[in-house]
C-alpha positions in Angstrom: 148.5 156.7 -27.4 147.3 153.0 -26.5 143.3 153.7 -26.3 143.3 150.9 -23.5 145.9 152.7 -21.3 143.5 155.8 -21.3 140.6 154.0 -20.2 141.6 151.6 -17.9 139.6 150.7 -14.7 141.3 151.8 -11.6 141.0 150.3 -8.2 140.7 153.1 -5.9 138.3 155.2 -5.9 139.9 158.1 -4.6 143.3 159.2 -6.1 146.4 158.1 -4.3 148.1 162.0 -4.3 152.2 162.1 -4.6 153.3 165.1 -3.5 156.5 166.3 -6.1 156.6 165.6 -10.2 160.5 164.8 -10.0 161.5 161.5 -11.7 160.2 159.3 -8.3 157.1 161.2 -8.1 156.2 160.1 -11.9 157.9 156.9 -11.8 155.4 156.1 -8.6 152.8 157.3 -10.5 153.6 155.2 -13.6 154.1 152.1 -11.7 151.0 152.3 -9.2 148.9 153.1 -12.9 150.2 150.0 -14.1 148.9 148.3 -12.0 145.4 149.5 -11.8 145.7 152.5 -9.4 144.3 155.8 -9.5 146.8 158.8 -8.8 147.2 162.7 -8.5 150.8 163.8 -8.9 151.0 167.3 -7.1 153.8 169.4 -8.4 154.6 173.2 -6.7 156.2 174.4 -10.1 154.0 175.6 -13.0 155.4 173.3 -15.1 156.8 169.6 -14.9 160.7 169.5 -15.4 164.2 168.5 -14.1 166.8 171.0 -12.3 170.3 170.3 -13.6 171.6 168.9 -16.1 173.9 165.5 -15.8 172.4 162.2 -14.9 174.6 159.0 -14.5 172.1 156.1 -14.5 173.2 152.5 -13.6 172.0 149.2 -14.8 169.5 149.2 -11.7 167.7 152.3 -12.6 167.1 151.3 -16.4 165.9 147.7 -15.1 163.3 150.3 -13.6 162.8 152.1 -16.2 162.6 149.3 -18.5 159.7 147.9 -16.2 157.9 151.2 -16.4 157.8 150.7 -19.8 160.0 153.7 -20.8 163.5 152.4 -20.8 163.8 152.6 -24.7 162.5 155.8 -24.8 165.8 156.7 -21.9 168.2 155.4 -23.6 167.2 156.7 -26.8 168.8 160.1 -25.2 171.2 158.6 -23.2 174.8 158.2 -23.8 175.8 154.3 -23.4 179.0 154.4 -21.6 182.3 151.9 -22.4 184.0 152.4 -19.0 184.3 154.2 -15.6 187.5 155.7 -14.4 188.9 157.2 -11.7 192.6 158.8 -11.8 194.9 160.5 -9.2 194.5 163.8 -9.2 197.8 164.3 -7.8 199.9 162.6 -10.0 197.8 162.0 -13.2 197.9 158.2 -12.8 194.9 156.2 -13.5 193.7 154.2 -10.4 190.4 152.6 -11.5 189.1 151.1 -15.2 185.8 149.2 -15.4 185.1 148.3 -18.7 181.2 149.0 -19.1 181.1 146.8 -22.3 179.8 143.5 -23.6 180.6 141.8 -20.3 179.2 144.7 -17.7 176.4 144.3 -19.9 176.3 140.6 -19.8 176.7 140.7 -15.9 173.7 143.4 -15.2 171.5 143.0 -17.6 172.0 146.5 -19.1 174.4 149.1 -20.0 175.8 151.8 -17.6 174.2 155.4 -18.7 174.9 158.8 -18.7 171.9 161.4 -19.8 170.5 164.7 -19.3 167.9 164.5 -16.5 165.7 166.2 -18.1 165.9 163.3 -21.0 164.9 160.6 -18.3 162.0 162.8 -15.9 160.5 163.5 -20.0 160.9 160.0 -20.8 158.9 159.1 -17.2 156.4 162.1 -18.2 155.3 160.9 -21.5 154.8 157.8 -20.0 152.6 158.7 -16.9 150.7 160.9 -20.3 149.8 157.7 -21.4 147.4 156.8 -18.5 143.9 158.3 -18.2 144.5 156.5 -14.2 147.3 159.4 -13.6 146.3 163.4 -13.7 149.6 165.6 -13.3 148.9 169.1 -11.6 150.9 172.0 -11.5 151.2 175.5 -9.0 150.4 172.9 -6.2 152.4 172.7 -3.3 151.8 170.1 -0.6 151.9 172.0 2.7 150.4 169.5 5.1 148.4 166.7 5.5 145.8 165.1 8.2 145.0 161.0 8.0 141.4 160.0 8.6 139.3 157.3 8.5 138.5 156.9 4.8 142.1 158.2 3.6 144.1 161.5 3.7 143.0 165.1 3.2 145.9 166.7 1.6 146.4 170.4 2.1 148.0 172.6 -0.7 149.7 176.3 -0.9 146.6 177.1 -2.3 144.2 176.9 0.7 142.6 173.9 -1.4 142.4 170.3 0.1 142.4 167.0 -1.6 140.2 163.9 -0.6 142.8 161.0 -1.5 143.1 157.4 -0.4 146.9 158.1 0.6 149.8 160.3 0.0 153.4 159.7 -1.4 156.0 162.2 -0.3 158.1 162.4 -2.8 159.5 166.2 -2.8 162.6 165.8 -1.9 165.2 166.8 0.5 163.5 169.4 2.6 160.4 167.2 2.3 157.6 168.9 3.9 156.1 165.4 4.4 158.8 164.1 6.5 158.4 166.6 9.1 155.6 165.8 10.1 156.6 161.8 10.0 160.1 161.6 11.0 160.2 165.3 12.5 164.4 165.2 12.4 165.0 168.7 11.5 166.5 170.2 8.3 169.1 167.4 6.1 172.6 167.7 7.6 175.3 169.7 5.9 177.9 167.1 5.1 180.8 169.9 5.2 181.4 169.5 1.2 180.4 171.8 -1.3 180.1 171.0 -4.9 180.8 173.5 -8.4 178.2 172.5 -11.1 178.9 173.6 -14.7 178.0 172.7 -18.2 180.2 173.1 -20.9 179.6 173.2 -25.0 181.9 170.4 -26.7 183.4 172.9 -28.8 185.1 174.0 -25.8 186.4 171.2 -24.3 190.0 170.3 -24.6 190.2 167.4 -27.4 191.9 165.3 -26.0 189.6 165.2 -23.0 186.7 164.4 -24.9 186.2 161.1 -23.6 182.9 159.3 -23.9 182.8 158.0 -20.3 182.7 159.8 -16.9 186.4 160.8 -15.7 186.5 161.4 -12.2 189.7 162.7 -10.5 189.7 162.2 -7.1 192.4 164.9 -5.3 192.9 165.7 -1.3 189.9 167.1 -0.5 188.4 167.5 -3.7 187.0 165.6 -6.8 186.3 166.3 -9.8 184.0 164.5 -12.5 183.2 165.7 -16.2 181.4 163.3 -18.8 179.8 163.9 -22.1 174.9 164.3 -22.3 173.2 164.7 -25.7 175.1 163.1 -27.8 178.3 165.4 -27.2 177.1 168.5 -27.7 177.4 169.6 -24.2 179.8 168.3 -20.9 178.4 168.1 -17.9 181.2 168.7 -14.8 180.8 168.9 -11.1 183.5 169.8 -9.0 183.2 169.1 -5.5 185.4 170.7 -2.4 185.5 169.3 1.1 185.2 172.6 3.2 183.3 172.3 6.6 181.0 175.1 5.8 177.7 174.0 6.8 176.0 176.8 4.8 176.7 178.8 1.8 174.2 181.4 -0.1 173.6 178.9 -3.0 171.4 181.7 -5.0 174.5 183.2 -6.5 176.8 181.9 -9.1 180.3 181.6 -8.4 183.0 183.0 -10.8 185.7 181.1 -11.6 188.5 183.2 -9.9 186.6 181.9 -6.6 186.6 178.1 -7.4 190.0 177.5 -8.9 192.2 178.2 -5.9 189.8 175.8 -3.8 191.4 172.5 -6.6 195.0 173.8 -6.2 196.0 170.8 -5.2 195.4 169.2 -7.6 197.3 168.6 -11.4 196.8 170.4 -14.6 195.1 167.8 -16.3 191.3 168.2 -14.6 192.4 171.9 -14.0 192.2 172.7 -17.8 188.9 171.5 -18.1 187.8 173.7 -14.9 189.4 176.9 -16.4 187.0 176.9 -19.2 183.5 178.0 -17.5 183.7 181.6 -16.1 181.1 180.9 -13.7 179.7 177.5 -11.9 176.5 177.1 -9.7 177.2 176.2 -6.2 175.5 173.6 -4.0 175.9 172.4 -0.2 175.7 168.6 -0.4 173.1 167.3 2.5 172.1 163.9 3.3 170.3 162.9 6.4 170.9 159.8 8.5 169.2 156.0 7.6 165.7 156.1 10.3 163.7 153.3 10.8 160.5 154.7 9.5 159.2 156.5 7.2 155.4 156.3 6.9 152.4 157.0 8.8 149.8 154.5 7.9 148.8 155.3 4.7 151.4 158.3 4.1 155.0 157.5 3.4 157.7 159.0 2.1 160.1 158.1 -1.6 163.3 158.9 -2.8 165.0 162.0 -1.3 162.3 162.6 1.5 163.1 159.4 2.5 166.6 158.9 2.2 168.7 161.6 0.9 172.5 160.6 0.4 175.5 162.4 -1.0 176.0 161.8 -4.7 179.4 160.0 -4.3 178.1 156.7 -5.9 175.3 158.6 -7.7 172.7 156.6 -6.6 170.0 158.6 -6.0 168.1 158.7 -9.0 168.1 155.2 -8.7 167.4 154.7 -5.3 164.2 157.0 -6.0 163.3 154.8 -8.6 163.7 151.1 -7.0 161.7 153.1 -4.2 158.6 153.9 -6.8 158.4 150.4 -8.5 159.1 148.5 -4.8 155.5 151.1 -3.2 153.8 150.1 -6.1 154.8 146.3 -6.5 153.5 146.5 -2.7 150.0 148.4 -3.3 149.2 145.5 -6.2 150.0 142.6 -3.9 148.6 144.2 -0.9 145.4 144.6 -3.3 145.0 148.3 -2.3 145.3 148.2 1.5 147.7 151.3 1.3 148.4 151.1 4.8 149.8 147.7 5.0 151.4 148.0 1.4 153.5 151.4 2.7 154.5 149.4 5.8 155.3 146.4 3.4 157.0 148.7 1.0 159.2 150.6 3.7 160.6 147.0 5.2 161.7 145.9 1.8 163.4 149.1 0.9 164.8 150.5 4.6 167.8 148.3 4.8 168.9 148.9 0.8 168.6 152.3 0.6 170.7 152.8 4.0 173.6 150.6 3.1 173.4 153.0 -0.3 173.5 155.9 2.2 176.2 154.4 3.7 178.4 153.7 1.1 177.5 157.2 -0.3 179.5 159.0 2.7 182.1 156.1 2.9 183.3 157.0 -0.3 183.8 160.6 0.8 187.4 159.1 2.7 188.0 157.3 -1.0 187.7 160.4 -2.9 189.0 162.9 -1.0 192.6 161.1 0.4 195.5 162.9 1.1 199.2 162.2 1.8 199.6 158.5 3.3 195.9 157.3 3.1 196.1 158.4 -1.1 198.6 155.6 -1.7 196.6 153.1 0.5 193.6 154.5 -1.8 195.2 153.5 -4.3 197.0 150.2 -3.8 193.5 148.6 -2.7 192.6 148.7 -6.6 196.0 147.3 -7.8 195.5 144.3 -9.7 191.6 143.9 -9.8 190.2 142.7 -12.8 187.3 143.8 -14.3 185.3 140.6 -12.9 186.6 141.6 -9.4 185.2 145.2 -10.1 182.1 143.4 -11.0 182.1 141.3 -8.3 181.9 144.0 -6.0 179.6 146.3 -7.2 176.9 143.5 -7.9 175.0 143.8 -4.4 174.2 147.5 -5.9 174.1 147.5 -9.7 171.8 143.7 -9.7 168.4 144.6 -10.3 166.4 143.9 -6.7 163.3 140.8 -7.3 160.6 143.2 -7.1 162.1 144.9 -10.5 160.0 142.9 -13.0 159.5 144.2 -16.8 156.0 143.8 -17.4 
């Protein structure tokens, strides 16, 4: 451990406190402590770690990570992908190929990823490790908070309060934080329901072992499977439009439950689906794009701000351009937090909506039927890989304030 990271001088003299230890609460941390700042990252389990198990991280969220300083140690883990590919579930046909080699590469500046997430949040929590500036707290659950004159006085679970010179929400979609900033209720159920499942290698079908995500895209339903840890496991999500707008999410769902909800679809992504007896089931939520998320020197990151539906799978990323972009601000703001949340929040509103955005748009891409499936799929006859390119550069180019140190 570098002796100078441990005994750096910090420019605050009361912590900055980020309420969640999720993969943008310790990227924040890492990137405001490389830069000088002192921080307290609250997290309400009693340990650090990731729920779930696949990760699909894009050439944007390794520029970040590369810029924390822990992008080798990510992609040491990670599975470098060679294409993505979406086929018609209906009639087997492929409708989308983008090479993710040499010339994605070339293009972005990195490699498109796929990982376990708790590979990356450990790669983020060695890192913040590194830094005497960061101290990572367990059993502490942010409840509330009240702004004052010299900072914020952070409340936890545990009756205990914490002086700090500002507070980061960054715990998630049901963000306590957010209430009491944006005050817009719970995150809206966005009527789709999604089957989570991970499955040993040795039980995949062969011949579906690919080693890039396949995602089958069916009326009303996709489905995506795609190789973590160096193939010893598949991770595979299956999602189900179905207007429910709430499900009991504690209990597993056997397989006899799911399969009749993909019947529509052909045998190909069925075969893998008929191999775990039992899946975890989630309600997909996403809240709408607001025009503000702080509160002079409180603000909100990653899924308290912004939570989107997974259909680009984004928002790992988004989290991450979030942590680097608050931090970037608090250095050049020299530690007026106030100004550098309002600073931060200007820069990153209009991004991380149009990701939002795009995120449900897709939901009509995926999930064609009849008519609007062929349309679907004509719109991608005859792009080249330097049209796919073309268009997904706005998302995948790393943003200016992304700067390896």
């Amino acid at each position: 451990m570098p002796e100078s990271r441990l005994n750096m001088v910090t420019r605050n003299a009361k912590p900055i406190a980020i309420a969640g230890g999720g993969i943008g609460g310790l990227a924040g941390a890492l990137g405001l402590a490389q830069r000088g700042f002192k921080t307290i990252v609250l997290e309400q389990a009693r340990e650090f770690g990731e729920v779930g198990v696949g990760l699909q991280v894009a050439p944007n969220a390794l520029h970040v990570l590369d810029a924390l300083g822990v992008g080798a140690r990510a992609k040491k883990d990670a599975f470098l992908i060679e294409r993505m590919v979406m086929m018609d579930a209906v009639s087997g046909e492929e409708v989308v190929n983008i090479p993710c080699g040499e010339a994605f590469r070339a293009r972005f500046g990195n490699p498109y990823a796929v990982a376990h997430r708790a590979d990356i949040h450990g790669a983020l929590l060695e890192g913040c490790r590194s830094y005497g500036l960061i101290e990572l707290r367990t059993s502490s659950r942010v409840t509330g908070f009240d702004v004052g004159d010299s900072g914020v006085s952070v409340a936890l679970g545990t009756g205990e309060r914490i002086d700090a010179a500002a507070l980061v929400g960054a715990d998630g979609v049901h963000s306590r934080i957010r209430r009491k900033i944006v005050n817009d209720g719970e995150p809206l159920a966005s009527g789709a329901v999604i089957y989570r499942a991970v499955i040993p290698a040795a039980d995949m079908p062969g011949d579906l072992q690919k080693p890039y995500p396949t995602l089958w895209a069916g009326p009303g339903t996709h489905i995506i499977y795609y190789p973590v840890r160096d193939w010893t496991m598949f991770n595979f999500g299956g999602t189900v439009v179905t207007g429910q707008t709430a499900i009991n999410e504690d209990d597993e769902a056997t397989a006899e439950e799911v399969l009749p909800l993909f019947s529509k679809n052909c045998d190909i992504p069925l075969r893998v689906m008929r191999v775990p007896r039992r899946f975890r089931r989630y309600l997909i939520r996403y809240r709408e794009p607001v025009e503000n998320w702080s509160m002079g020197p409180v603000t909100l990151l990653g899924d308290a701000a912004h939570p989107m539906v997974q259909y680009i799978a984004q928002g790992a990323a988004m989290a991450l351009e979030d942590a680097i972009c608050l931090a970037v601000a608090a250095d050049e703001c020299d530690g007026d937090l106030a100004a550098a949340f309002e600073r931060y929040q200007s820069i990153r509103i209009v991004r991380s909506a149009r990701v939002q955005i795009s995120s449900l748009l897709m939901d009509k891409i995926y999930h064609a039927s009849r008519v609007a499936r062929q349309v679907r799929n004509s719109i991608f006859e005859g792009r080249t890989p330097a049209d796919h390119y073309d268009r997904l550069s706005w998302l995948y180019t790393a943003p200016p304030y992304v700067k390896s140190r």
